[in-house]
C-alpha positions in Angstrom: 0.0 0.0 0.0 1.5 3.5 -1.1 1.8 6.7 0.8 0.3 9.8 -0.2 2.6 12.7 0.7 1.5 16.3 0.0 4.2 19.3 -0.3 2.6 22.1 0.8 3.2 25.6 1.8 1.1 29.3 0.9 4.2 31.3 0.3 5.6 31.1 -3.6 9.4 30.7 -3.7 10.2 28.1 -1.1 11.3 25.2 -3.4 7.8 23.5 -3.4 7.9 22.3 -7.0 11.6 21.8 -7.0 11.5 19.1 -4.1 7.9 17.9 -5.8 9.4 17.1 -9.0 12.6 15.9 -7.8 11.8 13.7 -5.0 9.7 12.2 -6.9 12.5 11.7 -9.9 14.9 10.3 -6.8 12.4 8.0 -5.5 11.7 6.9 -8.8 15.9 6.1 -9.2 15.7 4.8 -5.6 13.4 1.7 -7.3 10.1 3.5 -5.8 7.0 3.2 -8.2 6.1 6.7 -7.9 3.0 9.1 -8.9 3.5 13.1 -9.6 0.0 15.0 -8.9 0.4 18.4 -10.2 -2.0 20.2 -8.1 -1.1 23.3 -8.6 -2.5 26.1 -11.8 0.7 27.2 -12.6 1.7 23.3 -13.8 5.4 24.1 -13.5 6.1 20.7 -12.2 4.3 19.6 -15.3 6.4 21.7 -17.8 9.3 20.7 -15.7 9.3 17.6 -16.6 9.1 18.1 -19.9 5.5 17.8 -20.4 3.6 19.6 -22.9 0.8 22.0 -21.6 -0.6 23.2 -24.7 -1.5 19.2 -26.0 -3.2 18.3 -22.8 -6.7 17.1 -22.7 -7.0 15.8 -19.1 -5.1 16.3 -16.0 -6.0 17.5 -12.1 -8.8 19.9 -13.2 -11.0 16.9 -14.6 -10.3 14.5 -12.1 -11.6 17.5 -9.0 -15.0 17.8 -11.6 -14.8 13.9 -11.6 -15.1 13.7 -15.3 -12.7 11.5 -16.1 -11.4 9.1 -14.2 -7.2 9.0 -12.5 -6.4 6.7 -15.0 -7.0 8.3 -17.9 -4.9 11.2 -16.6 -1.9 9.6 -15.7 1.1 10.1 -18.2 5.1 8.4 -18.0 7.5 11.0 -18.1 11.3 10.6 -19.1 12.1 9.7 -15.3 12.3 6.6 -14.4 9.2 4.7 -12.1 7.8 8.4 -12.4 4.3 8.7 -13.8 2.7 12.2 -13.4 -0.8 13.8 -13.3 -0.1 17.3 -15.0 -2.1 20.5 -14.5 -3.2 22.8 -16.7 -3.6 27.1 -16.5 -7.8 25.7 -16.4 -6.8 24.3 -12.8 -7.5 28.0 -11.7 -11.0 27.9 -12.3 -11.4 24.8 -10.2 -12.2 26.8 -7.0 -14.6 28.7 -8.0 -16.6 25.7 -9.7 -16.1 23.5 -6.2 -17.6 26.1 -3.8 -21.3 24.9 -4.0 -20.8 21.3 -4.5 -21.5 18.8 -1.3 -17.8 17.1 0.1 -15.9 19.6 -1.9 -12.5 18.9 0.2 -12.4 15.4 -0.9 -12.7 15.2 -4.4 -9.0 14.7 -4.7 -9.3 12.1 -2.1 -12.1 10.0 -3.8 -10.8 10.5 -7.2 -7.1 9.3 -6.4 -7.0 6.9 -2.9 -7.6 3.8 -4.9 -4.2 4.5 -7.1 -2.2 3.6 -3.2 -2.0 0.1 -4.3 -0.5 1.1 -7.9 2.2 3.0 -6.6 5.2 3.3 -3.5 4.4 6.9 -3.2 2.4 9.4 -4.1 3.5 13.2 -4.1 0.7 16.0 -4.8 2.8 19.9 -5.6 -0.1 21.8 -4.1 -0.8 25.5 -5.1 0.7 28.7 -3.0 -2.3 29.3 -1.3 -4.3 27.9 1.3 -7.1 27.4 -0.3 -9.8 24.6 -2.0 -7.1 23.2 -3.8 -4.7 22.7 -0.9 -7.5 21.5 1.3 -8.3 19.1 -1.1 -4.9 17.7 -1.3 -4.3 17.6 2.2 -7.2 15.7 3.0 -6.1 13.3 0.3 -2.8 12.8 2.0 -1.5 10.3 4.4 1.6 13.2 5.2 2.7 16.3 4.4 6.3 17.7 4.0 6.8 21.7 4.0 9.3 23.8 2.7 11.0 26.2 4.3 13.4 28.5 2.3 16.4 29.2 4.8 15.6 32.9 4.4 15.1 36.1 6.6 11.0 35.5 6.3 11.2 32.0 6.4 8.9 31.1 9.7 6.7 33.6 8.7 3.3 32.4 7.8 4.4 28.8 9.3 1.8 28.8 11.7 -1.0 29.5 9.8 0.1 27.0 7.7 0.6 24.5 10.9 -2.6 25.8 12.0 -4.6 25.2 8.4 -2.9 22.0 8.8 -4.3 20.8 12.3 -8.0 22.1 11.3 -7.8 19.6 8.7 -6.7 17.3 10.7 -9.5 17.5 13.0 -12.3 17.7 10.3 -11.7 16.2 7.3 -8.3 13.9 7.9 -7.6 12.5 11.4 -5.1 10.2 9.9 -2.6 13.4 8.1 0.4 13.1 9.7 3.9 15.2 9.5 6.5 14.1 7.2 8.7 16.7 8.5 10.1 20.1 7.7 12.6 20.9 4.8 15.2 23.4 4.7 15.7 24.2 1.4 17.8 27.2 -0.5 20.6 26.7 2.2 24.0 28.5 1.4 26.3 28.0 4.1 28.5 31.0 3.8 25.4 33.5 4.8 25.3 33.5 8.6 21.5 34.2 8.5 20.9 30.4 6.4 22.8 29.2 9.5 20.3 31.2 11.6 17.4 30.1 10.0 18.3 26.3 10.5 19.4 26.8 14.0 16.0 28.6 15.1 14.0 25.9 13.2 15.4 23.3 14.4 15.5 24.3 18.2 11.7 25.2 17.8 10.8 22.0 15.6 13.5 19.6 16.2 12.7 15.5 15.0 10.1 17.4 12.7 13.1 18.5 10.5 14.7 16.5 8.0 18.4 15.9 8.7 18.6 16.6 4.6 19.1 20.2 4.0 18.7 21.3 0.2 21.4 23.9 -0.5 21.4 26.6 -3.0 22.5 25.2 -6.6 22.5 26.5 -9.8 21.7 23.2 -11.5 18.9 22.7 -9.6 17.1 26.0 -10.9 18.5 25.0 -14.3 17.3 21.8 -14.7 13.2 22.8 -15.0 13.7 24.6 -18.5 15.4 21.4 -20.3 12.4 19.5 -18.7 14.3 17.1 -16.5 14.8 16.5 -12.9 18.0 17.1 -11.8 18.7 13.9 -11.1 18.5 13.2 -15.5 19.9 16.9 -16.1 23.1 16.3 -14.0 23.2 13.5 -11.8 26.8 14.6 -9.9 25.2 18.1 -8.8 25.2 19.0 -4.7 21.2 19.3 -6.0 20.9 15.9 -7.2 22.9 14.2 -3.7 20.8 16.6 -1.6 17.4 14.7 -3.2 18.8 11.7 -3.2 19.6 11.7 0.0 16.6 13.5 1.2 14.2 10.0 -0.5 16.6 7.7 1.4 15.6 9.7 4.3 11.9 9.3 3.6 12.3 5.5 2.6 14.1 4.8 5.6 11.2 6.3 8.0 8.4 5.1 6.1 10.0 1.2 6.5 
């Protein structure tokens, strides 16, 4: 039985898509069947990995309206054991088209919790808000791992996020559970990183993972050839840091 493992956190910029699309590419190496659910409008985890937005007929948007069913959406990317559910820009209307329907935070959840048995792990990119979309996806999850860019506002916003997080948990998901924090953007030469990762871990410690993604130009390249970096360049600091960072999450989830 898989593991459904949202990544999820309102503010833009944190490295959300980046550890989405790559975790998922370094699980896939690790020998992980693995699922990519593009859940958020702006489909850049779809693009980045090489998928083309302007030939697709169903992805994330038709499986919230339930449509069309998770299996027709699913698509193989050039990663290996990595299968994706891409987004589209139409994602953006979803919102607005769930308000009035009955059970709107778990359409995700009843259009995707049967695929568990198909795959090791599932990863949903959620959206930069806190909103439907995110609600839905975290009631779909069994986890949720969130970003934190090792950056003067980095804790800010955290609690509403941890806060969003625990009213979920008490009415729509009792099960959701915390995969842990993850430093990401890390340059060890600027004393405030080194601030950041001190004051989160002393306020979070075992929620943090002991993989910290440091800053890396590869990492930011990688999206516009439409690989992971693990395909784009393998040897990169980016690619050891995901690596390492899916052992991490194998090794717990044993």
């Amino acid at each position: 039985m898989g593991k459904i493992i949202a990544i999820a956190n309102q503010k833009g910029g944190v490295g959300k898509t980046t550890t989405a699309v790559n975790l998922s590419a370094a699980l896939g190496v690790l020998e992980k069947k693995v699922l990519l659910i593009d859940a958020d409008p702006q489909a850049n985890a779809t693009s980045g990995l090489g998928i083309d937005l302007d030939n697709l007929k169903i992805g994330t948007y038709q499986l919230l309206e339930h449509t069309q069913k998770a299996e027709d959406a699913i698509i193989s990317t050039n990663s290996p054991n990595l299968e994706i559910i891409p987004a589209h820009i139409d994602l953006v209307a979803i919102e607005i088209e769930l308000v009035d329907q009955e059970n709107r935070e778990y359409m995700l959840k009843e259009a995707t919790s049967h695929l568990k048995e198909k795959y090791d792990y599932i990863i949903i990119d959620c959206a930069p808000s806190l909103g439907l979309l995110t609600l839905n996806a975290l009631t779909a999850s069994d986890s949720v791992i969130i970003p934190i860019q090792c950056e003067y506002f980095a804790l800010e916003g955290l609690g509403k996020l941890l806060n969003t997080i625990k009213s979920v948990q008490k009415i729509h998901n009792a099960q959701l559970d915390f995969e842990g924090l993850l430093l990401t953007m890390y340059d060890s030469r600027l004393r405030l990183s080194n601030q950041v990762v001190e004051e989160v871990e002393k306020h979070f410690e075992d929620m943090v993972f002991k993989t910290v993604i440091q800053r890396n130009v590869r990492l930011s390249e990688a999206p516009s050839y439409g690989e992971s970096i693990i395909k784009y360049d393998a040897s990169s600091k980016g690619a050891n840091n995901y690596l390492s960072l899916a052992e991490e999450i194998i090794k717990k989830n044993n």
